[in-house]
C-alpha positions as a Markdown table, in Angstrom:
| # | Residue | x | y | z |
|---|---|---|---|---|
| 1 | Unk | 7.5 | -48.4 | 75.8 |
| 2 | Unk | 4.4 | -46.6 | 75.6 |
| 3 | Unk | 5.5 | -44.4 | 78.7 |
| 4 | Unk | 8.4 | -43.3 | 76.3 |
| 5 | Unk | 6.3 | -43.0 | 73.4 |
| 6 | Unk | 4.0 | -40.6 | 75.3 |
| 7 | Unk | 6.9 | -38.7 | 76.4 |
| 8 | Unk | 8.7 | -38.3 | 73.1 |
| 9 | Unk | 5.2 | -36.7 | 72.4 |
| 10 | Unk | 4.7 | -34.2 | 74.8 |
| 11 | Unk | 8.4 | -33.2 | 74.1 |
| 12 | Unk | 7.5 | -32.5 | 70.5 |
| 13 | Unk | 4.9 | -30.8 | 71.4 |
| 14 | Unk | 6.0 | -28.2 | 73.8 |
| 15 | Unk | 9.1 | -27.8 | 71.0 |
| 16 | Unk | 6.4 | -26.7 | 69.0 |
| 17 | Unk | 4.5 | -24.4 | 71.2 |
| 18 | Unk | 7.8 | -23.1 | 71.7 |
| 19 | Unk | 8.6 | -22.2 | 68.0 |
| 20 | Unk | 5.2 | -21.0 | 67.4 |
| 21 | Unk | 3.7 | -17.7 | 67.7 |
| 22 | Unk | 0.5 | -17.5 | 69.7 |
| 23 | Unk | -2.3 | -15.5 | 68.1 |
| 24 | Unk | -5.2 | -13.7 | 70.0 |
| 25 | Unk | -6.9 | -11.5 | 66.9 |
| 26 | Unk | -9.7 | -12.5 | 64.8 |
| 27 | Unk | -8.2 | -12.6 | 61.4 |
| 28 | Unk | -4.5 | -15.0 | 61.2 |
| 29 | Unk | -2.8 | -15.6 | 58.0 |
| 30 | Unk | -0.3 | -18.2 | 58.4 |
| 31 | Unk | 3.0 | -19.8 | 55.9 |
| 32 | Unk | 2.5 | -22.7 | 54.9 |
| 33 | Unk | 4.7 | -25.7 | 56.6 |
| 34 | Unk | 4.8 | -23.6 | 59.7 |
| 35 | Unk | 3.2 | -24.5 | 63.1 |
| 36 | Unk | 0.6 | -22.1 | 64.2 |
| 37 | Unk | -0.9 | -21.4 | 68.1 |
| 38 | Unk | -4.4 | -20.1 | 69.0 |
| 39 | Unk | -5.1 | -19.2 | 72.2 |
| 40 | Unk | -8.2 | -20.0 | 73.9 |
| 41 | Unk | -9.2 | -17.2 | 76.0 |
| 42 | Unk | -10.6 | -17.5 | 79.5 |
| 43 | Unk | -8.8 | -20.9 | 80.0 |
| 44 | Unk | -7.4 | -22.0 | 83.4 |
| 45 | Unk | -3.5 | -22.2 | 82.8 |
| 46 | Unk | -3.2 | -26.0 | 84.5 |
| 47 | Unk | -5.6 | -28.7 | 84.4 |
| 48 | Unk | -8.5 | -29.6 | 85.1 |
| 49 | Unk | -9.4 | -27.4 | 82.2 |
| 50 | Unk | -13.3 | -26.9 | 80.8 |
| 51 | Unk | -12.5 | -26.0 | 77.2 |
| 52 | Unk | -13.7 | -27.1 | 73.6 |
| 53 | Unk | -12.4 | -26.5 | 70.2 |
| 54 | Unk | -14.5 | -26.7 | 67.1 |
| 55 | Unk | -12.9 | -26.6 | 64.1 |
| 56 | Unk | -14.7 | -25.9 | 60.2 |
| 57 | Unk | -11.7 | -26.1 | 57.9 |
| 58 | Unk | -10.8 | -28.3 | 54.4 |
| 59 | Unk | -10.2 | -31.3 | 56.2 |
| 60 | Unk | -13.6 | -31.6 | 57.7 |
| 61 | Unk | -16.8 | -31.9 | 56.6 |
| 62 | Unk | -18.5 | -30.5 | 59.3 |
| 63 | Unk | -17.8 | -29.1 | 62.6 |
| 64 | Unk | -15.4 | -31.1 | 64.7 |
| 65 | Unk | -15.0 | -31.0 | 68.4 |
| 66 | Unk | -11.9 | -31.7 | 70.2 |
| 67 | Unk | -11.4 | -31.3 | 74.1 |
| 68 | Unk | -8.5 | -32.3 | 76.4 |
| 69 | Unk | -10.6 | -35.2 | 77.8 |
| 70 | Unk | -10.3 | -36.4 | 74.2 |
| 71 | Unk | -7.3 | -38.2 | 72.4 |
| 72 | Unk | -4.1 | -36.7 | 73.0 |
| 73 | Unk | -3.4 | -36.2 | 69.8 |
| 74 | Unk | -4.9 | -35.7 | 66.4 |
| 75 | Unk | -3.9 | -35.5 | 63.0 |
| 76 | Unk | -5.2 | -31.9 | 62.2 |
| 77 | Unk | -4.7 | -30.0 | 65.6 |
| 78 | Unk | -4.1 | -30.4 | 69.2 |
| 79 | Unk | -4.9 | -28.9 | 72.1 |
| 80 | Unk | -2.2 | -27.7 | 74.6 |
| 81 | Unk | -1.7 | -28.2 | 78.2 |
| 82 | Unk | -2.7 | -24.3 | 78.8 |
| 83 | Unk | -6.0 | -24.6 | 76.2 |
| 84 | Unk | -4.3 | -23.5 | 73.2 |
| 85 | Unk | -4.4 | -25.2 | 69.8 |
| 86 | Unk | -1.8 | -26.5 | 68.1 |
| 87 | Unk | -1.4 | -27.1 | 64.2 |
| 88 | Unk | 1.9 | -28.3 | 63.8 |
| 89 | Unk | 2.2 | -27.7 | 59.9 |
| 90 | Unk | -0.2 | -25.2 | 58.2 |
| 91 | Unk | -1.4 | -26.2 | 55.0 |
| 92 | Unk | -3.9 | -24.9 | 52.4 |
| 93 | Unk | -6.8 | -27.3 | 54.0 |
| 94 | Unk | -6.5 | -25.9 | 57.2 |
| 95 | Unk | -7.9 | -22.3 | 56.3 |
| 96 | Unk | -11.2 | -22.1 | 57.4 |
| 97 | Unk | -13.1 | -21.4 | 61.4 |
| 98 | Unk | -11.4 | -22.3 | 64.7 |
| 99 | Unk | -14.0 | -21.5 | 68.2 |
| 100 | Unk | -13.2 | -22.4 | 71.8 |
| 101 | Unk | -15.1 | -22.1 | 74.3 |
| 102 | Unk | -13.8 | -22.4 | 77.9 |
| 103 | Unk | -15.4 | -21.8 | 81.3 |
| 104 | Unk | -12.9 | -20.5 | 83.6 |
| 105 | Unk | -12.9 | -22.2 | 88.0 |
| 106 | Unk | -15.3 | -19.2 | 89.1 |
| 107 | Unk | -17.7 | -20.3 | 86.1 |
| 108 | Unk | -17.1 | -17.7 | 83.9 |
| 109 | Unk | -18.0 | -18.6 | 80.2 |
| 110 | Unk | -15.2 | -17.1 | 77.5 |
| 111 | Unk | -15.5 | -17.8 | 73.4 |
| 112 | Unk | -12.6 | -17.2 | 71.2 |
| 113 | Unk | -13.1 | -17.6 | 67.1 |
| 114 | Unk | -10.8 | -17.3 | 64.3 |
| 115 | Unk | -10.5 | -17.0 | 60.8 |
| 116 | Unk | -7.3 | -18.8 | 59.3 |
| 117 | Unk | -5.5 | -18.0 | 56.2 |
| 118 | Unk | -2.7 | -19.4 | 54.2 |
| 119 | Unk | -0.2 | -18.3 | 52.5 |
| 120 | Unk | 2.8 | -19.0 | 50.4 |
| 121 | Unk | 5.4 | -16.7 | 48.7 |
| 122 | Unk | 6.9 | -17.7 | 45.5 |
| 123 | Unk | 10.2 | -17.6 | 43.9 |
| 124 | Unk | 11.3 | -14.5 | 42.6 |
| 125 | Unk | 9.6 | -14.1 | 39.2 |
| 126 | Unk | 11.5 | -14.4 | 35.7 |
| 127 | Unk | 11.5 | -13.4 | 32.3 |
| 128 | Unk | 12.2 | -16.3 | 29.9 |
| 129 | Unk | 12.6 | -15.6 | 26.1 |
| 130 | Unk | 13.7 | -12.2 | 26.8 |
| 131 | Unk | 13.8 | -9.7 | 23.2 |
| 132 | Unk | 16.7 | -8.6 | 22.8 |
| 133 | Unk | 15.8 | -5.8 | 20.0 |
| 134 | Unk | 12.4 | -4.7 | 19.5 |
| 135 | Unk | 11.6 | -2.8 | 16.0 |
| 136 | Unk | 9.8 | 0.9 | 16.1 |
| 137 | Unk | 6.4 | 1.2 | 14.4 |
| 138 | Unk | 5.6 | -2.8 | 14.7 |
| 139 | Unk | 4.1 | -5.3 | 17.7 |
| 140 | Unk | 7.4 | -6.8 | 19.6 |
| 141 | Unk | 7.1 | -9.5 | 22.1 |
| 142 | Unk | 9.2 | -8.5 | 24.7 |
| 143 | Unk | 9.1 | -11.9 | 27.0 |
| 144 | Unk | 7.1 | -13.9 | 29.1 |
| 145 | Unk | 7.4 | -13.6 | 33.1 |
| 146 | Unk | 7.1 | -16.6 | 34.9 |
| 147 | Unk | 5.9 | -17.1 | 38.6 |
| 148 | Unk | 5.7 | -20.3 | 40.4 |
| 149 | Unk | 4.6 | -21.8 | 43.6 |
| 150 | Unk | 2.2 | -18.8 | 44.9 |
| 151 | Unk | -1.1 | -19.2 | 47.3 |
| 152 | Unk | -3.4 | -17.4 | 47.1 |
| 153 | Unk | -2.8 | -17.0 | 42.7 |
| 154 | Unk | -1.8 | -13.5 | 43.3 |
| 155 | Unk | -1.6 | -11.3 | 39.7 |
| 156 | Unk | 1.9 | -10.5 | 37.5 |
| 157 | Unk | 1.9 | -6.9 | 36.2 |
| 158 | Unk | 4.8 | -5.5 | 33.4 |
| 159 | Unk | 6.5 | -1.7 | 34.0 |
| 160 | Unk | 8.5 | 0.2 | 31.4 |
| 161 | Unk | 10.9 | 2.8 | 32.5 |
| 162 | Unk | 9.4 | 2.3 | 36.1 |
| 163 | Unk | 5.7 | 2.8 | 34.9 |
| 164 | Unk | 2.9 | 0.4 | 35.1 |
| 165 | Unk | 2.2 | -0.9 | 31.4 |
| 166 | Unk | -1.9 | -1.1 | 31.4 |
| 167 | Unk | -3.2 | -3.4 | 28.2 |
| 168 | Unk | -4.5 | -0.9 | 25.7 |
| 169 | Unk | -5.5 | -3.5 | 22.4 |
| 170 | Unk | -2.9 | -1.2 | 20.4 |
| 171 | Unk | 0.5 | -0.6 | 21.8 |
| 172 | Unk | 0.5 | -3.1 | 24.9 |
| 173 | Unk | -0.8 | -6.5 | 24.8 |
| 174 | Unk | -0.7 | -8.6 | 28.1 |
| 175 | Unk | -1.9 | -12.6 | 27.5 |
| 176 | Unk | -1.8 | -14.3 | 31.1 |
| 177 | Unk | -2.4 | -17.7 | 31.5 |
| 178 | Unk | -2.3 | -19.8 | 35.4 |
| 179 | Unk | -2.0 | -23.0 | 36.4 |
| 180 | Unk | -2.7 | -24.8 | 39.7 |
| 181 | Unk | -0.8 | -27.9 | 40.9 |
| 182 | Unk | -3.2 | -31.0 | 41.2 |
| 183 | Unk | -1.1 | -32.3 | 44.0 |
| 184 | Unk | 0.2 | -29.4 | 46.1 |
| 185 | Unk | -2.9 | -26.8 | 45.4 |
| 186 | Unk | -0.1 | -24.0 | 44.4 |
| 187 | Unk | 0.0 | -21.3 | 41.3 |
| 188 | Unk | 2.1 | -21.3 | 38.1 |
| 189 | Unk | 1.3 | -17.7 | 36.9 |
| 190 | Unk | 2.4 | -16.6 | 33.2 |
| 191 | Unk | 2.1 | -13.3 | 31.5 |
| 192 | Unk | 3.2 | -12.5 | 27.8 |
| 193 | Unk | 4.0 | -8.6 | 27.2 |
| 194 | Unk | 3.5 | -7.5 | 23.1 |
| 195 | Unk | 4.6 | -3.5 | 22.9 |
| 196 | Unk | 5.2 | -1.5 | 19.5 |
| 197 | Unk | 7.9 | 1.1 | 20.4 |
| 198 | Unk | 6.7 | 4.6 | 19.1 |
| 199 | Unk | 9.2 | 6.1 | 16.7 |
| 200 | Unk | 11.4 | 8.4 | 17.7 |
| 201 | Unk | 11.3 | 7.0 | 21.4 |
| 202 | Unk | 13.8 | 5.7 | 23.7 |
| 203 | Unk | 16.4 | 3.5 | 22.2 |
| 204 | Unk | 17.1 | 1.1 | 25.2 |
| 205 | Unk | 13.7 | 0.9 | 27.2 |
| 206 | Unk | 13.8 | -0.8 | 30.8 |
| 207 | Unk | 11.4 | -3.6 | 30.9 |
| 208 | Unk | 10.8 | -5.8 | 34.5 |
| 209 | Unk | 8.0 | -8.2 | 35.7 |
| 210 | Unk | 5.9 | -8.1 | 39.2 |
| 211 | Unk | 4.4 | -10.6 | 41.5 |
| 212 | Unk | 1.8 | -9.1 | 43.6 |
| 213 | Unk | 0.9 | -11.3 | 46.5 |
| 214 | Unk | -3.3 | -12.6 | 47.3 |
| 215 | Unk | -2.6 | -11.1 | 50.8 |
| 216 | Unk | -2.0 | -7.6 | 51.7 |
| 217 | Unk | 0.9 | -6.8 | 54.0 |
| 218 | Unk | 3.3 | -9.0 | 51.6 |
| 219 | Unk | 6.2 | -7.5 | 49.5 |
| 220 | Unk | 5.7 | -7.5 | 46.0 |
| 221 | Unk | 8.7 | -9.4 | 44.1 |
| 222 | Unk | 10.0 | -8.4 | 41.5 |
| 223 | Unk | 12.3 | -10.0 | 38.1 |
| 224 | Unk | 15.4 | -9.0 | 36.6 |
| 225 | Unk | 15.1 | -5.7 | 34.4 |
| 226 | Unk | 15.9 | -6.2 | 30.4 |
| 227 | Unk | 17.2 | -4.0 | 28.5 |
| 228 | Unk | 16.3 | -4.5 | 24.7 |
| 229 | Unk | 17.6 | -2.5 | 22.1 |
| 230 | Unk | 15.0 | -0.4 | 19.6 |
| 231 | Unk | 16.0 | 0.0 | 15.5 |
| 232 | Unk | 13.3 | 2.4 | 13.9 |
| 233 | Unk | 13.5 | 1.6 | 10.1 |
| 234 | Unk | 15.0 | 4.7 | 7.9 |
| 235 | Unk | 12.9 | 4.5 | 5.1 |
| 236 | Unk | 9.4 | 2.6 | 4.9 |
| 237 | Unk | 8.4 | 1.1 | 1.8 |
| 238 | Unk | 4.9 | 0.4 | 2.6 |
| 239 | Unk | 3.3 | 3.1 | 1.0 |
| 240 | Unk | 4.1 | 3.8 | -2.2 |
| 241 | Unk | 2.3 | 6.4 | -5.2 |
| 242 | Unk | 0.7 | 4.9 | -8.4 |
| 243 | Unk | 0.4 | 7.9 | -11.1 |
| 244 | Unk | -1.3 | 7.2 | -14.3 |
| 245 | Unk | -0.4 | 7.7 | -17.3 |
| 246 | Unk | 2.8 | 5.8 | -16.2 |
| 247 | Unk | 5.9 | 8.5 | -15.7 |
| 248 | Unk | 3.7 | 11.3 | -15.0 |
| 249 | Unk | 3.5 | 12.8 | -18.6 |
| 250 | Unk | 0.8 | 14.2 | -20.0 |
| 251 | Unk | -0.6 | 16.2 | -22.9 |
| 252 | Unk | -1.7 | 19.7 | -22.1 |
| 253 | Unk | -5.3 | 19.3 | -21.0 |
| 254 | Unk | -4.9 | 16.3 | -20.3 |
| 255 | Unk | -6.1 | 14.0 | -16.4 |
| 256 | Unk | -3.4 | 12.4 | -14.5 |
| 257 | Unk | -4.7 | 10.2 | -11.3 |
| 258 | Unk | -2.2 | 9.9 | -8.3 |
| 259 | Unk | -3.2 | 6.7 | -6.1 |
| 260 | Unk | -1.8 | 6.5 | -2.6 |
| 261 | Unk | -1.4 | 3.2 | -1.7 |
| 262 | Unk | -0.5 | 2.2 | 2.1 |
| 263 | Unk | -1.6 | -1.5 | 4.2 |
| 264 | Unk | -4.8 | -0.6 | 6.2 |
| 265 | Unk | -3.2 | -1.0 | 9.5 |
| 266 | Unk | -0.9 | 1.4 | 8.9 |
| 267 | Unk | -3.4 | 4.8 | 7.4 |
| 268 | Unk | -6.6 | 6.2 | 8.8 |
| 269 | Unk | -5.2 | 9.2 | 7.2 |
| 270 | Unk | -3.7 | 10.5 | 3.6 |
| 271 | Unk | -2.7 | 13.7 | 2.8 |
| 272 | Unk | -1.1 | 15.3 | 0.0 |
| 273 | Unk | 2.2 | 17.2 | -0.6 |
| 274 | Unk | 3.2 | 19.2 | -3.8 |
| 275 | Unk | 7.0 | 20.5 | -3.8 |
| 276 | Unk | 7.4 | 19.5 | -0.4 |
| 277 | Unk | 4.7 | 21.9 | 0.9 |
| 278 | Unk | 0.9 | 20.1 | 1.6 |
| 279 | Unk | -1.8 | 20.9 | -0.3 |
| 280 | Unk | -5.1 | 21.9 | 1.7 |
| 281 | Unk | -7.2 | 19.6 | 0.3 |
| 282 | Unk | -9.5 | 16.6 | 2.3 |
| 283 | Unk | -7.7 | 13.9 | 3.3 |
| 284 | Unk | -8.0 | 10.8 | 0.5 |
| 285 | Unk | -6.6 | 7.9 | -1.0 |
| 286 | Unk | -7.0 | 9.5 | -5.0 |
| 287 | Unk | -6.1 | 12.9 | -6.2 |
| 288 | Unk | -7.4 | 13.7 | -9.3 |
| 289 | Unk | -5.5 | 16.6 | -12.0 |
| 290 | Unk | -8.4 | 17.0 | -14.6 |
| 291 | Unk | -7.7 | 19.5 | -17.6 |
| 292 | Unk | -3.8 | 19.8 | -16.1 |
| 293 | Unk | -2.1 | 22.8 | -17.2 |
| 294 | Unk | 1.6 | 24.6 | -16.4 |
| 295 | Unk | 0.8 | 25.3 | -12.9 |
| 296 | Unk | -0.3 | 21.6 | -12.3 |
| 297 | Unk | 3.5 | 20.8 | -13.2 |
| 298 | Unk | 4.9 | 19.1 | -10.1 |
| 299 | Unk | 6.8 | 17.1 | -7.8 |
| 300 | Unk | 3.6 | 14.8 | -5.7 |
| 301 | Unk | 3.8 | 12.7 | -2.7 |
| 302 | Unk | 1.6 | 11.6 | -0.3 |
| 303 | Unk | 1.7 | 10.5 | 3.9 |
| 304 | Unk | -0.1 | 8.2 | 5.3 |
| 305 | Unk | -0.5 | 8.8 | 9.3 |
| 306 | Unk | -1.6 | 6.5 | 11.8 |
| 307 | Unk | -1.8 | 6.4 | 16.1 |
| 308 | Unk | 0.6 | 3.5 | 16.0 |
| 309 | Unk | 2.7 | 4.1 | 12.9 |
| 310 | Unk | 3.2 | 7.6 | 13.0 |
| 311 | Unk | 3.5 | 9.3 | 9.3 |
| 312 | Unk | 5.3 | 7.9 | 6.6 |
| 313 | Unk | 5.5 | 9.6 | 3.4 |
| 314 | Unk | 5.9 | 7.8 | -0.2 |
| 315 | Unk | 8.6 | 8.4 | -2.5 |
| 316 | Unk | 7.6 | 11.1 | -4.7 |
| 317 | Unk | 6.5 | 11.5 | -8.6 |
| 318 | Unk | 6.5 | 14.0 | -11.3 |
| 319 | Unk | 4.1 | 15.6 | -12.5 |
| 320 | Unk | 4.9 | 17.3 | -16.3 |
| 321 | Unk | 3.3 | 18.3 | -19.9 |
| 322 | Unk | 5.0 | 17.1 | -22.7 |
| 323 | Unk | 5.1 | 18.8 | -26.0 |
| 324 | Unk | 4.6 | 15.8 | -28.4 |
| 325 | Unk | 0.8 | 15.0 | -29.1 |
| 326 | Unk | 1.5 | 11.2 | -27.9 |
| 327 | Unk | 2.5 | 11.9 | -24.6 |
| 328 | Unk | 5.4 | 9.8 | -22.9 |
| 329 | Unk | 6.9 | 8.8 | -26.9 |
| 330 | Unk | 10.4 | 8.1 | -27.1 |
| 331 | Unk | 12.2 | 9.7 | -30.4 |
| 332 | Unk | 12.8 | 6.1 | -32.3 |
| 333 | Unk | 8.9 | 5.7 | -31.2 |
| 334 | Unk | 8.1 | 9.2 | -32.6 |
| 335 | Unk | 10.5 | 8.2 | -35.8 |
| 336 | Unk | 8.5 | 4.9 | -36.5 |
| 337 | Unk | 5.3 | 6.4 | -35.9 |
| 338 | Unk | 5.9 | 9.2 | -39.0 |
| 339 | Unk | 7.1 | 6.4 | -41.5 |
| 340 | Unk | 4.0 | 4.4 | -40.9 |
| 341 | Unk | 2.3 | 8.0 | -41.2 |
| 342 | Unk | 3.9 | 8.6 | -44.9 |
| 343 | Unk | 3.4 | 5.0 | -45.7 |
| 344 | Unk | 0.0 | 5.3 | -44.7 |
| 345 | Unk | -0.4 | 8.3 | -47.0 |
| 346 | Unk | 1.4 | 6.9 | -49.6 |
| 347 | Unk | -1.0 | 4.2 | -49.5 |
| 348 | Unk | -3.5 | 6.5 | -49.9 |
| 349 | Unk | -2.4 | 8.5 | -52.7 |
| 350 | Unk | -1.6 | 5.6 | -54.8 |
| 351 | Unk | -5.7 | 4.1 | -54.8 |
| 352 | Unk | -6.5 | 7.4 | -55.3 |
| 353 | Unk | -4.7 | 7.3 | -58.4 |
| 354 | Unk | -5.6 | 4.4 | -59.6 |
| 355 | Unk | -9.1 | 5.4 | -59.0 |
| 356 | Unk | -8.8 | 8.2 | -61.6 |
| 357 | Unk | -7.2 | 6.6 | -64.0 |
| 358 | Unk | -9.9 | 3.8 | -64.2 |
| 359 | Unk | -11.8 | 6.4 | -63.9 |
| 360 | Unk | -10.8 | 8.4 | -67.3 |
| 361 | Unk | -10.2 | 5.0 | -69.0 |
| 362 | Unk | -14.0 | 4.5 | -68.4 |
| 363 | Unk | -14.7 | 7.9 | -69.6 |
| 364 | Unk | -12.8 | 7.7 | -72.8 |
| 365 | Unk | -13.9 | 4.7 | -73.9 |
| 366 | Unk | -17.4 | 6.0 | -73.9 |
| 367 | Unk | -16.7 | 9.4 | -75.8 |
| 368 | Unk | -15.3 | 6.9 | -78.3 |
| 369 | Unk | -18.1 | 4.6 | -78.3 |
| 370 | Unk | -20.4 | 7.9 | -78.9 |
| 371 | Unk | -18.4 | 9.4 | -82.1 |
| 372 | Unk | -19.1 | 6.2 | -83.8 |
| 373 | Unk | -22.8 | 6.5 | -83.2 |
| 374 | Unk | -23.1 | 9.9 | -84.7 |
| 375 | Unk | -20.7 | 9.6 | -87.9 |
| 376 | Unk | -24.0 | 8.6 | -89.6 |
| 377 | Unk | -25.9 | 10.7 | -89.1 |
| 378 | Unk | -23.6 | 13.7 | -90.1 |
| 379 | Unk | -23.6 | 12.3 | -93.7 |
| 380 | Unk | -27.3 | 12.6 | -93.9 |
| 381 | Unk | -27.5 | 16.0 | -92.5 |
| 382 | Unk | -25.1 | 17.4 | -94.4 |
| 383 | Unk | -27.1 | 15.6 | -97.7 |
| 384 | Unk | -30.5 | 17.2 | -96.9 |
| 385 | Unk | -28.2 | 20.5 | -96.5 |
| 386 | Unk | -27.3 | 20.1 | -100.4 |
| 387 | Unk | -30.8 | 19.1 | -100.9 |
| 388 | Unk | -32.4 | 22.5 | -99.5 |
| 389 | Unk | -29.6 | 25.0 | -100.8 |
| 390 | Unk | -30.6 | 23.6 | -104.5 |
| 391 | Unk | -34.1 | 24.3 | -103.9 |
| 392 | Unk | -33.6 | 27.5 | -102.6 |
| 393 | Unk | -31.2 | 28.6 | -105.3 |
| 394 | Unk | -34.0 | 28.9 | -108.2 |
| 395 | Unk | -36.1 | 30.3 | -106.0 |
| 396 | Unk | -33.9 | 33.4 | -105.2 |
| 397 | Unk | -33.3 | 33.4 | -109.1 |
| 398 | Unk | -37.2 | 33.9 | -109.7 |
| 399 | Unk | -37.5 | 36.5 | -107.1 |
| 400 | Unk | -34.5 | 38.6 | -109.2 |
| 401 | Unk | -36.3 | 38.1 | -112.2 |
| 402 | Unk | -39.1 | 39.6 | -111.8 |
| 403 | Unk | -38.2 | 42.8 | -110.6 |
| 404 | Unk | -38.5 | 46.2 | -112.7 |
């Protein structure tokens, strides 16, 4: 039994060395799962054979020696009848340093070293939640691209239209996250792609996914292309035009105050149009009309422009002097505001006189008051009258009498 055992052993073995390739350079990258063959230069082809392996990989902690006098067989690597070392299935804790050294029958020393790495491919990556239509002027996700099973990690990159999309903070925004299997050591990678399609661009844009192996000399993979539709919005009501006085009439003389009002992420600039031609003045939020007068009479707008919304103008407003002294009055207002007008000086009229008539009431009543006071004192007067025309009578008589 143990004669057969030993022979079903050497017969996997040399199926094996068979199936594997035997490697001479320096530097090896292997698959994992495969068998891999290192050659130990300077052997003798048959036994007796004076050769040593040392091997510095995952599995060890240290430098371990194997030999053919050793056991025939070992759980990490054995040596073959012609030197060479086998490691039947490659895995990642086998990456690491493999040296033999092997003295030839003339006595001639020879030292062969390595330096093992492994690899794995992945499946072919793909885009789950795929968009389906993005909207112009706005952040769309487009999808997020999967990867699984990969060593080394390797990197995911995103291409529109063939190009490379870089992350810019602004237009493109790549969030990748990756994962590594507790149990089997390999990569889940994951990268979400945010765009915002520039107006006026293409309206079916080709989006596809990349997987970009850890080792070079590997084929890059790539996912299925999507083709996601883009709708640009006609008309954009985001910025609107406040103008006060509300309507846009005013008095001859008078200030009107346009307000441009647009969401901060959509203006670093605002600029000003005036019957569809713009006006050269600094760009600002406020335009101000002091003192405005016929050639201020208008049709106003403003257009907010941005890197990543473009321009977008507001719907417009009028500008015009009205002829009324209460600007913006409707007729019935205009009606109702000359009754309480006559009313008012109605009102006015009517205490003023009542004023005068208390007024002369007052004052005749006093003249009255007065003619009684003096009746009196006209009798007497008009006694001592009498009394001096009698006296002067006789003496006027006198005077005639004596004259020659």
């Amino acid at each position: 039994m143990a004669a057969q055992a030993a022979a079903g052993t050497w017969v996997l073995v040399l199926s094996l060395w068979g199936a594997a390739a035997i490697v001479s350079s320096r530097n090896v990258t292997a698959r994992m799962g495969e068998p891999l063959v290192l050659n130990c230069k300077g052997a003798p082809k048959k036994p007796p054979q004076e050769l040593e392996w040392k091997l510095n990989t995952g599995r060890t902690e240290a430098w371990k020696v194997l030999s053919p006098q050793g056991a025939p067989w070992d759980s990490v690597a054995h040596i073959l009848p012609n030197g060479s070392l086998l490691l039947p299935a490659v895995g990642i804790q086998d990456e690491g340093t493999f040296r033999c050294r092997a003295t030839n029958r003339h006595g001639k020393e020879t030292k062969s070293s390595y330096r093992v790495r492994v690899y794995q491919i992945p499946a072919k990556p793909e885009i789950i939640d795929p968009a389906s239509e993005l909207t112009a002027g706005v952040p769309n996700k487009v999808g997020t691209c999967v990867s699984e099973g990969s060593y080394p990690a390797g990197t995911l990159s995103w291409h529109l239209d063939g190009k490379p999309l870089t992350p810019d903070g602004k237009g493109v925004t790549i969030k990748e996250q990756m994962r590594r299997h507790p149990e089997t050591g390999l990569f889940t990678l994951q990268s979400e792609l945010v765009v915002t399609p520039a107006r006026g661009g293409a309206v079916r844009p080709t989006f596809f996914c990349s997987f970009s192996p850890g080792l070079p000399r590997q084929k890059a993979l790539h996912a299925t292309p999507i083709h996601p539709s883009v709708w640009e919005p006609v008309s954009p009501e985001n910025v609107q035009l406040v103008v006060e006085p509300e309507g846009g009439a005013v008095a001859l003389g008078g200030t009107v105050t346009l307000t441009c009002e647009a969401p901060a992420q959509a203006a670093s600039e605002i600029h000003w149009v005036k019957d569809g031609a713009p006006l050269p003045l600094p760009a600002s939020a406020v335009l101000l009309l002091p003192e405005v007068g016929p050639q201020d009479q208008g049709s106003y707008s403003c257009v907010a422009t941005s890197p990543s919304h473009g321009s977008q103008e507001s719907p417009a407003v009028r500008v015009r002097i009205t002829e009324t002294d209460e600007v913006g009055q409707s007729p019935g207002s205009m009606e109702g505001s000359g009754l309480r007008t006559l009313a008012l000086a109605l009102g006015t009229l009517a205490a003023l006189g009542i004023v005068a008539l208390l007024i002369g009431v007052v004052m005749w009543q006093r003249r009255r008051q007065g003619k009684e006071r003096k009746a009196p004192e006209s009798q007497e007067e008009e006694e001592e009258r009498a009394e001096l025309n009698q006296s002067e009578e006789p003496e006027t008589a006198e005077s005639g009498a004596g004259g020659p």
